[in-house]
N, C-alpha and C positions, 0 to 999 in steps of 0.2 A: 087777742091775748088769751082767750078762753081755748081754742083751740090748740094753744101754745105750751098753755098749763097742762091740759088733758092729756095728750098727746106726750109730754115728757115726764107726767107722773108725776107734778108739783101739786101740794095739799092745799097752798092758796097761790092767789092771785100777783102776789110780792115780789116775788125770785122772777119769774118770766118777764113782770111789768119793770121790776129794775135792771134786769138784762137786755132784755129785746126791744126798750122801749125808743134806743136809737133806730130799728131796723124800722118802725113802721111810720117814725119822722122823715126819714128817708124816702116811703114810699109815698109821703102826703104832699114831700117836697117835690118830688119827681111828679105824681099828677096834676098839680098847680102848676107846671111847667107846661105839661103835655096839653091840658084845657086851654092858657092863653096860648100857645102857640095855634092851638086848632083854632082856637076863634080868631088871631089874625088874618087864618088863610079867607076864614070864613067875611071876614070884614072886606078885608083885602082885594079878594073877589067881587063881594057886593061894592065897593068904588071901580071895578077898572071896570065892569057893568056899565055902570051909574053915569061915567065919565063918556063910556062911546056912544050912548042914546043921546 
């Protein structure tokens, strides 16, 4: 949000934080996605491993 404020010339923190504060739920929503999917494959893997030995 610091970045957000500076960069658009806002004096505080308020206006960018009540603006933009769906864009970066979005982006926390999306990496909590992307992490358990990666660790599926990563599980995933480690059983059909597990399974052939």
């Amino acid at each position: 949000m610091k970045h957000i404020q500076e960069a658009l010339g806002h004096r505080s923190m308020q206006i960018p934080s009540d603006v933009y504060s769906h864009v970066s739920k979005n982006i926390e929503s999306d990496s909590i996605v992307k992490f358990e999917n990666h660790t599926k494959k990563i599980i995933w893997g480690a059983e059909k491993v597990y399974k052939t030995n």
